[in-house]
DRENDO-152268 format. One record per atom (N, C-alpha, C): x, y, z; residue in three letters. Coordinates in steps of 0.2 Angstrom, whole numbers, plus 2048, in hexadecimal, padded with zeros to 3 digits. Layout:
BEGIN
XYZAla ...
This chain:
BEGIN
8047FA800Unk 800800800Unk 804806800Unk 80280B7FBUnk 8058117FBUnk 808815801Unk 80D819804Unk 80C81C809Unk 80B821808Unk 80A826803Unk 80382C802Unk 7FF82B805Unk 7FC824806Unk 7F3824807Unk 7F2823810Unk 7FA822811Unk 7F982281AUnk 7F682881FUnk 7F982E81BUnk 7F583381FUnk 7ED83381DUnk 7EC831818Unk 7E3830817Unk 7E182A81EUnk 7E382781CUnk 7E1822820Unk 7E1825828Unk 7E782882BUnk 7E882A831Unk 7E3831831Unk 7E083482BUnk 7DB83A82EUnk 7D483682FUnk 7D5831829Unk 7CD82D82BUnk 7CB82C832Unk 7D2827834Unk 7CF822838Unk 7CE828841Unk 7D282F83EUnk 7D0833844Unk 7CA836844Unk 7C783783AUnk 7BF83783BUnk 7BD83483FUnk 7BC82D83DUnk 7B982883FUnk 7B7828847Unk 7BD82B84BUnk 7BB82B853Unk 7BA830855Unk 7BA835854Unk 7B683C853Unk 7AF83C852Unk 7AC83A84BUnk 7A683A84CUnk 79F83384DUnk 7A582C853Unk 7A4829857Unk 7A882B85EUnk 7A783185FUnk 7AB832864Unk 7A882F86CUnk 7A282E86BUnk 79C82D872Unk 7A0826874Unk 79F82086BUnk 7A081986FUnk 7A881886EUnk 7AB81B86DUnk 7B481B86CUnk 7B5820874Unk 7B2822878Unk 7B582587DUnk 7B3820883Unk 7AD81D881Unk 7AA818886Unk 7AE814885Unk 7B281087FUnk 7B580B87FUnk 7BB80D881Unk 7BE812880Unk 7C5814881Unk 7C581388BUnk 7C081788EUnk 7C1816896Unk 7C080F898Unk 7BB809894Unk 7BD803895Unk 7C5801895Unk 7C880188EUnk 7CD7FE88EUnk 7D0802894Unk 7D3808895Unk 7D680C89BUnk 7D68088A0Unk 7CE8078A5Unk 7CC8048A9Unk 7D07FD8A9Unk 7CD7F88A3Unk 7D07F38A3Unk 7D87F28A4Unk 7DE7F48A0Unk 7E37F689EUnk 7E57F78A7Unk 7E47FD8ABUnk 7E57FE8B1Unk 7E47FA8B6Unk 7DE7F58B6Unk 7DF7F18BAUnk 7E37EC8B9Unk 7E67EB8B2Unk 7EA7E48B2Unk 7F27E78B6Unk 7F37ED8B2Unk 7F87F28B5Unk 7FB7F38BBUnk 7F67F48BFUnk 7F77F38C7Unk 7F77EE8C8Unk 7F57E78C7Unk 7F97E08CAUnk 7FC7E18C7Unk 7FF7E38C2Unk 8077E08BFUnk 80A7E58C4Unk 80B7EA8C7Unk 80D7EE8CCUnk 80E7ED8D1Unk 80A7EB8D6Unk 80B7E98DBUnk 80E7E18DBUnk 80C7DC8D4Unk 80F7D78D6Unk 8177D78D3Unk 8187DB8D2Unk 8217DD8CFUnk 8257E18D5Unk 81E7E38DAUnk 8247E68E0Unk 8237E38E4Unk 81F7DC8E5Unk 81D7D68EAUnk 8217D28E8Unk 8247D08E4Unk 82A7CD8E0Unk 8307CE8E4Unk 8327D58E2Unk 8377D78E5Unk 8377D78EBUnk 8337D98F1Unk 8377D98F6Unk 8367D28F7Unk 8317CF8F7Unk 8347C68F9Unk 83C7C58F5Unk 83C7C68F0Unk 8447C58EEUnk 84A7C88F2Unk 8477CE8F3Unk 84D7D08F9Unk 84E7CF8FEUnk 8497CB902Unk 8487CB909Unk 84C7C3909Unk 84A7BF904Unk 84B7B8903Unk 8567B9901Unk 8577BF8FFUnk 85D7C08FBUnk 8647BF900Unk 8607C1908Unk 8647C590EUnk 8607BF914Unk 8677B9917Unk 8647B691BUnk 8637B8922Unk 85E7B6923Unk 85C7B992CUnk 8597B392EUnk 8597B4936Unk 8567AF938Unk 8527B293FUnk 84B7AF93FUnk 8497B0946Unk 8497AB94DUnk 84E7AC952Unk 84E7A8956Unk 8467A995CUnk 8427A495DUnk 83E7A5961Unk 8407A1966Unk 8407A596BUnk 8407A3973Unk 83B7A1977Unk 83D79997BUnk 837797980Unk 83579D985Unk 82C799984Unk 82D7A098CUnk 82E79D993Unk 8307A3998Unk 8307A499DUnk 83B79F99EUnk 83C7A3997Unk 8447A2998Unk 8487A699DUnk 84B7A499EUnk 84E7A99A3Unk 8567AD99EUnk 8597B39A3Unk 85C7B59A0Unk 8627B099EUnk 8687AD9A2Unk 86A7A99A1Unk 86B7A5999Unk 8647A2999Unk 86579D996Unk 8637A298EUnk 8607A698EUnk 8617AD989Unk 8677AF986Unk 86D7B398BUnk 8707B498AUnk 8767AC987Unk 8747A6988Unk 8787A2985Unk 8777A097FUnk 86F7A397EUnk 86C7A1978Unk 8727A8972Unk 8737AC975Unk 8747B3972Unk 87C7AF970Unk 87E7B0975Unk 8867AC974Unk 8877A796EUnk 8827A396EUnk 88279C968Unk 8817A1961Unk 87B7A4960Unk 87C7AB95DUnk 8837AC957Unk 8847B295EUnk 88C7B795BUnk 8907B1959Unk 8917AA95AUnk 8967A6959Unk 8957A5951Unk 88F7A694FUnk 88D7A4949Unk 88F7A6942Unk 8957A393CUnk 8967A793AUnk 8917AE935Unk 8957B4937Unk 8927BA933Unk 88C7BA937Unk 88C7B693DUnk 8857BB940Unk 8867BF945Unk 87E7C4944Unk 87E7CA948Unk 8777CA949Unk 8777CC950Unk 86E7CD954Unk 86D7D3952Unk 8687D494DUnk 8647DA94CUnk 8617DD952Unk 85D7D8957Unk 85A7DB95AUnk 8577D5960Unk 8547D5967Unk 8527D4969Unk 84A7D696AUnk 8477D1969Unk 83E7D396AUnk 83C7CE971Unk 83C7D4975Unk 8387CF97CUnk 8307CE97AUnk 82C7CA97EUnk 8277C797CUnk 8227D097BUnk 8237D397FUnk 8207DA980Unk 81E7DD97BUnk 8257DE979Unk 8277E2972Unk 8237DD96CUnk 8237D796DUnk 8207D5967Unk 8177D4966Unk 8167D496DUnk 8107D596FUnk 80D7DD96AUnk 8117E496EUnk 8107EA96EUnk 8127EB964Unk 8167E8961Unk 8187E7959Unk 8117E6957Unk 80C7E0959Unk 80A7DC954Unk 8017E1956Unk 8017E495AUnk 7FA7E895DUnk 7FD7F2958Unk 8037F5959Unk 8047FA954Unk 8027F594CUnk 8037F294BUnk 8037EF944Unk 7FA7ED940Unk 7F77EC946Unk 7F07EB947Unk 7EC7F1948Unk 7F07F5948Unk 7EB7FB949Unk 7E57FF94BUnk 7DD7FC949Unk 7DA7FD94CUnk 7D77F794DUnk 7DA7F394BUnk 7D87EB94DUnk 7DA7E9955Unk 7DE7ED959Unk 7E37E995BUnk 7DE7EA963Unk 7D97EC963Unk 7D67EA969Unk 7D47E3968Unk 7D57DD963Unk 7D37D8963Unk 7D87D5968Unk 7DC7D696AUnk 7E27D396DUnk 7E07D5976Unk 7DD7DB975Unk 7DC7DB97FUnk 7D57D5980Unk 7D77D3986Unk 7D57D0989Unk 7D97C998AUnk 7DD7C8986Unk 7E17C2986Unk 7E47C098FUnk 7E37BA990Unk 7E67B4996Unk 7EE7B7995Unk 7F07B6992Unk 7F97B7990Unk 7FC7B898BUnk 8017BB98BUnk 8037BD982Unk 8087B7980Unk 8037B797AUnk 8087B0978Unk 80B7B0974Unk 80F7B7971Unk 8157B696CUnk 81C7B5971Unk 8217B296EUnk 8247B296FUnk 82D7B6971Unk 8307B6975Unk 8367BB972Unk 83A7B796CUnk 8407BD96BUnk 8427BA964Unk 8497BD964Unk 84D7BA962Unk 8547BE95EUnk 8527BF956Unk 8557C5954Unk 8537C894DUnk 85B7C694CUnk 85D7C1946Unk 8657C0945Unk 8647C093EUnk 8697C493CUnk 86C7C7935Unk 8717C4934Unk 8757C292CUnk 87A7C092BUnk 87E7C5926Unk 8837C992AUnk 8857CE926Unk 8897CC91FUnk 88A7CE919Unk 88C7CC914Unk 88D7C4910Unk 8887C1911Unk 8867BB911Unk 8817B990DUnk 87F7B390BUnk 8797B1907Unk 8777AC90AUnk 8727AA90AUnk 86F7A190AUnk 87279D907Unk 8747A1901Unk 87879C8FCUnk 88079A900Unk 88379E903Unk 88979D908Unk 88979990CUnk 88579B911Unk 885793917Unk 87E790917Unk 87C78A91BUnk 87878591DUnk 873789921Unk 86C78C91FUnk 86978F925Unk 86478A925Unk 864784923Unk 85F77E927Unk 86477C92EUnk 86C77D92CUnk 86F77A933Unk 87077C939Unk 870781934Unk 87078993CUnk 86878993FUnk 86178693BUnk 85C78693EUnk 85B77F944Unk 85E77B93FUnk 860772947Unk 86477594AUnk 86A77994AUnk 86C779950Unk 86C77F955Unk 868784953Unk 864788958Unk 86078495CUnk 85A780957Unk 85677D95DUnk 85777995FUnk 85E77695FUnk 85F770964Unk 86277596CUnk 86277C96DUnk 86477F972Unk 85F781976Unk 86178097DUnk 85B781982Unk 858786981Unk 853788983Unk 850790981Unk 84C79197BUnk 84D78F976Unk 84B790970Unk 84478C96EUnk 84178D96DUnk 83E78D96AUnk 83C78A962Unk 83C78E960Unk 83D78E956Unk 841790952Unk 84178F94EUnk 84779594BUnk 844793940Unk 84379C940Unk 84179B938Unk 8467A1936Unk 84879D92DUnk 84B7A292BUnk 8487A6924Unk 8497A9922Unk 8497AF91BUnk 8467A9916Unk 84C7A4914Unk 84B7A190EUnk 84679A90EUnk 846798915Unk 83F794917Unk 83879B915Unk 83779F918Unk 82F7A1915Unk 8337A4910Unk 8377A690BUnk 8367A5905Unk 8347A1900Unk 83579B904Unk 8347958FFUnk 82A794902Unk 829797904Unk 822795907Unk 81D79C903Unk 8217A1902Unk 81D7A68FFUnk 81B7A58F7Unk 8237A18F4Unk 8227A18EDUnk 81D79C8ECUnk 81A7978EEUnk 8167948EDUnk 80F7998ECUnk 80B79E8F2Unk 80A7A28F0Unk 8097A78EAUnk 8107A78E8Unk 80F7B08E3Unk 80F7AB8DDUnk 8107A58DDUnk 80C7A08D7Unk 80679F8D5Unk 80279F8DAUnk 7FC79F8DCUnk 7FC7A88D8Unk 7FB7AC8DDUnk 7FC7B48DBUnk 7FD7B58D3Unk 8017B38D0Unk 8047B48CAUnk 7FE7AF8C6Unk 7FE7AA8C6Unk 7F77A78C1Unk 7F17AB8C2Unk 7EF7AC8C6Unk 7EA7B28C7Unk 7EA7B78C3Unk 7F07BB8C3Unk 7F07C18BFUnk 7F17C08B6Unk 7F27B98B5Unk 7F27B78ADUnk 7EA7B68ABUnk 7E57B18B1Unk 7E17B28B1Unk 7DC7B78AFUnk 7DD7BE8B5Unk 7DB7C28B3Unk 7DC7C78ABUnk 7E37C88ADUnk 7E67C98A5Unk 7E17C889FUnk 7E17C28A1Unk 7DC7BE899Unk 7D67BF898Unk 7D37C189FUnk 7CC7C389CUnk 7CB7C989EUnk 7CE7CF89EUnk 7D07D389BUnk 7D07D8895Unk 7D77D1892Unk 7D87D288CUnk 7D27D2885Unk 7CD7CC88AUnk 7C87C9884Unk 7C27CE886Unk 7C37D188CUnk 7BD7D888CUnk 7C07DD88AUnk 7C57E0887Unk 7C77E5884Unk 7C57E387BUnk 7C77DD878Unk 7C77DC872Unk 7C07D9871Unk 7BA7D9875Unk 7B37DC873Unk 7B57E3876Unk 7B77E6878Unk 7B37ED877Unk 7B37F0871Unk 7BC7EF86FUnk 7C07F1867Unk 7BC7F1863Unk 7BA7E8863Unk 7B67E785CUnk 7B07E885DUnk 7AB7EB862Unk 7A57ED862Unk 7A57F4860Unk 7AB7F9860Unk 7AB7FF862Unk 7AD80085AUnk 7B07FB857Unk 7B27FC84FUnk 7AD7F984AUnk 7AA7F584DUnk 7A57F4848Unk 79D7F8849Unk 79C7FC84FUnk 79880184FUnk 799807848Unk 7A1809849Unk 7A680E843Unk 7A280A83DUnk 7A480483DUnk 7A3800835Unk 79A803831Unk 796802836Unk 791801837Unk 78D807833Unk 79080E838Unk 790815837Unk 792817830Unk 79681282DUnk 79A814826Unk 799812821Unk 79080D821Unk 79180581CUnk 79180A816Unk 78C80D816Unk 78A81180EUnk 79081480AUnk 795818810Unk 79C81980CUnk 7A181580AUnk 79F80F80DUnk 7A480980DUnk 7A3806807Unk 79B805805Unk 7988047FFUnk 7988077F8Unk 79A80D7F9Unk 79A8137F2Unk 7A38127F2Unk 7A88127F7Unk 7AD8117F5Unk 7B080B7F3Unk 7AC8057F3Unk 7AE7FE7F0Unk 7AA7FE7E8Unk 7A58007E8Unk 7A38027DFUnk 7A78067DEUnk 7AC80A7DFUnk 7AF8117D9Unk 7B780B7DBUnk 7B58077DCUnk 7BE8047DDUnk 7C28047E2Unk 7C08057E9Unk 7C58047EDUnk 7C77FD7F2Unk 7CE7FB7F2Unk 7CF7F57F1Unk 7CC7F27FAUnk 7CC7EE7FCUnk 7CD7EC803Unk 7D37EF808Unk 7D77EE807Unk 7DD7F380AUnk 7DC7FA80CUnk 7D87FB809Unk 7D7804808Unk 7D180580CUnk 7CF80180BUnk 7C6804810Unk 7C77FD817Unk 7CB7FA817Unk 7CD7F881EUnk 7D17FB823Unk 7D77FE81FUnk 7DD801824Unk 7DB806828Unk 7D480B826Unk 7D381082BUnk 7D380D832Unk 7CE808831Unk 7C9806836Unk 7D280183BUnk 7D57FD839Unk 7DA7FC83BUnk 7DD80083FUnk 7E080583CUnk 7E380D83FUnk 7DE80E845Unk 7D880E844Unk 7D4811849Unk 7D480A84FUnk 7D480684EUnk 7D5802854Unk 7DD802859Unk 7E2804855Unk 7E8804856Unk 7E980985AUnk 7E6811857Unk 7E681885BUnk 7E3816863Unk 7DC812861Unk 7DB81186AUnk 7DF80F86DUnk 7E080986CUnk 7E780586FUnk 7EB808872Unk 7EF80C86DUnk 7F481286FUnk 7EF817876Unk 7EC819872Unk 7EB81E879Unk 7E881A880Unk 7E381587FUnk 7E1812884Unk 7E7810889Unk 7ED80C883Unk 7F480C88AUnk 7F681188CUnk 7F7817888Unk 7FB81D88BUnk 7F8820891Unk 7F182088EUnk 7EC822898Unk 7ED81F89DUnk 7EE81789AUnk 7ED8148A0Unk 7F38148A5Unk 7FB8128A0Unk 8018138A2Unk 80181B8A8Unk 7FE81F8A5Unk 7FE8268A8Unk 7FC8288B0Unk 7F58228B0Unk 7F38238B4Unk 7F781D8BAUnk 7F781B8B6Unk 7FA8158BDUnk 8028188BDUnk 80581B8BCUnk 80A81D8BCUnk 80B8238C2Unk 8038278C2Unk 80382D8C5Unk 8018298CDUnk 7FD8228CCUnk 7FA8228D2Unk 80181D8D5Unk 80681C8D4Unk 80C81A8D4Unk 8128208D8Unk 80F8268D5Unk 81382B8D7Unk 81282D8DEUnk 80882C8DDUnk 80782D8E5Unk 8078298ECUnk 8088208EAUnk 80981D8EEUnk 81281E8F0Unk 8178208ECUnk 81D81E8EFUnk 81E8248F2Unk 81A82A8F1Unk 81B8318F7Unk 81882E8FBUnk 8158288FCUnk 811828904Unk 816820907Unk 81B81F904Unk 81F81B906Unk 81D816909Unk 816812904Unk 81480C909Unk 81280E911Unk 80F812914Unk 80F81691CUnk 80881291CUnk 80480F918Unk 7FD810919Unk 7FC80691CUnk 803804919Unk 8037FA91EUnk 8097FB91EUnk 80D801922Unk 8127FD928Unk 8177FC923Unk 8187FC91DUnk 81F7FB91AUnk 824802916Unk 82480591CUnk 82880C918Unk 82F80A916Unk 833805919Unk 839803917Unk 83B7FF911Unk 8337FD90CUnk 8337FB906Unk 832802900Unk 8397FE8FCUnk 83A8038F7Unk 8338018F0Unk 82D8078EFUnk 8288058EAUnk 82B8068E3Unk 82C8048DEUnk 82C8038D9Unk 8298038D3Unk 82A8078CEUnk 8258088C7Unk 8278018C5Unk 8237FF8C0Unk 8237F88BAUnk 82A7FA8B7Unk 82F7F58B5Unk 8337F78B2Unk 8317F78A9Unk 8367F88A7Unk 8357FC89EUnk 8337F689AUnk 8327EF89DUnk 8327EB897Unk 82A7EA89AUnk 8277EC8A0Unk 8217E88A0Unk 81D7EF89EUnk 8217F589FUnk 81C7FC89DUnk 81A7FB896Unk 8207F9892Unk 8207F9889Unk 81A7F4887Unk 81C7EC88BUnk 8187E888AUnk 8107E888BUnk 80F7EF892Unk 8077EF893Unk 8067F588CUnk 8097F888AUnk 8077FE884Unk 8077FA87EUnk 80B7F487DUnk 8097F0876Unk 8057EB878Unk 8037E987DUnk 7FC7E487DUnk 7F57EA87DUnk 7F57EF880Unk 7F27F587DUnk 7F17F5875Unk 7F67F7872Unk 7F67F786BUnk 7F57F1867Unk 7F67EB868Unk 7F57E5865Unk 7EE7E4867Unk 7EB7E586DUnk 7E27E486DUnk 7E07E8868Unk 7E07EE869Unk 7E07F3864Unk 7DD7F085EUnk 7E57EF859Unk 7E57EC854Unk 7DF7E6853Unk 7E07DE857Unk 7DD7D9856Unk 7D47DB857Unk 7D37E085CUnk 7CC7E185CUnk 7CA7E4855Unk 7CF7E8851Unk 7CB7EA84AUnk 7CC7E6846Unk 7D07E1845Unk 7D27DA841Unk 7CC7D5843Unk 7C87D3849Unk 7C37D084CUnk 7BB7D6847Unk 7BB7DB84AUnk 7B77DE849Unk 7B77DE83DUnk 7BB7DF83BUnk 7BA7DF835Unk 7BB7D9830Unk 7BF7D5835Unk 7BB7CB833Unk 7B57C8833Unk 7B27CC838Unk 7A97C983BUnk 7A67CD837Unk 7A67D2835Unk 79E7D8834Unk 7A17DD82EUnk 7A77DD82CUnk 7A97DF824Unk 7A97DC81EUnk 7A47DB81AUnk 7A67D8814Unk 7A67DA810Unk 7AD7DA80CUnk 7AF7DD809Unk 7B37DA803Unk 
């Protein structure tokens, strides 16, 4: 096809939605709408990835203490500890502090917790391994040989609920393919309902242009263009907006559940590009759909 005839086809096919502007605005905020909620799970589960990766990256261990240990036998737990290679107590949590943790945490929930007989979390050692991985030493053998020490109780590491989480965001991630798809397949009826309305709008010109000779190519392309333009702007909106409500969640730094220390994160470049071409490829397919069913030409 000629490239003279592209800008004919690009002023049509901007006819075309101009004066179908009513049902090309409605379908446009459909796709937007749809497009942004795929968007935001791809967002939140790309920054639910990451910290599980980073938390899983850096090993730590929680030593839980029996109760009603005395200090003594505390203090030998700690000992056994510092011996350990690259290890360091982050911190001690008496049963108090974990108690007084888990009721700030709970918020307005946390009158469920008065009235209790006794507090039954536990104390804890918070131990860090500084410069070290999982992949460095044995932390199943540092987990048997904590609990074989009096006083102790339990002991869980980083890479243990890692491996307990990912089973989860399996789960997580088939869901959002799930939704993805049927999505995808309500965005391309909107396309092709919204382009075959155009078609509809147009038959008697479409019909006087095929008598004076115009081939198939030529009286399909606009209609094509015009599906693709949606595409285009329906992702750019939608990118825009989830990008803005992105801006306003990482100024509030996670403050609203307790994770200000977690760094939030845009989508990176290959999944933005990918959600602006699945955008444009519905686009497209919906007016390939819509001019295979209802154009015959």
């Amino acid at each position: 096809m000629r490239l003279r005839l592209w800008p004919y086809f690009f002023r049509q096919a901007a006819t075309n939605i101009v004066e179908n502007r009513v049902v090309h605005f409605i379908g446009l905020g459909t796709m937007v709408v749809s497009l942004l909620i795929f968007g935001t799970f791809l967002l939140f589960f790309v920054n639910l990835n990451t910290w599980i990766q980073g938390w899983g990256q850096t090993l730590s261990l929680s030593v839980y203490l029996q109760d009603e240990i005395d200090e003594v036998t505390r203090n030998d737990v700690a000992s056994f500890i510092r011996n350990l290679p690259a290890a360091e107590i982050k911190c001690f949590i008496s049963k108090e502090k974990a108690l007084k943790d888990l009721k700030d945490a709970m918020g307005p929930q946390a009158g469920l917790l008065e009235g209790l007989p006794r507090n039954p979390l536990p104390a804890s050692f918070e131990v860090v391994f500084k410069e070290v991985s999982a992949t460095e030493v044995d932390p199943a053998k540092m987990k048997e040989a904590l609990e074989q020490i009096r006083g102790v109780e339990e002991v869980q590491y980083s890479e243990e609920w890692l491996k307990r989480v990912e089973g989860l965001m399996s789960i997580v991630r088939l869901f959002g393919f799930i939704i993805g798809g049927l999505l995808c397949i309500g965005v391309l009826f909107i396309v092709t309902n919204t382009i075959k309305l155009t078609i509809y709008s147009r038959r008697d010109e479409i019909e006087i242009m095929k008598l004076v000779g115009a081939t198939n190519c030529f009286v399909k392309a606009p209609f094509l263009l015009e599906g693709m333009m949606q595409g285009i702007l329906s992702g750019t909106l939608a990118l825009f907006i989830l990008y803005s409500g992105y801006l306003l969640l990482s100024t509030k730094k996670m403050a609203l559940i307790s994770l200000a220390m977690l760094d939030f994160v845009f989508l990176p470049f290959p999944y933005v590009f990918s959600l602006f071409l699945l955008s444009v490829a519905l686009g497209l397919v919906g007016s390939l759909i819509s001019i295979g069913r209802f154009f015959d030409v």
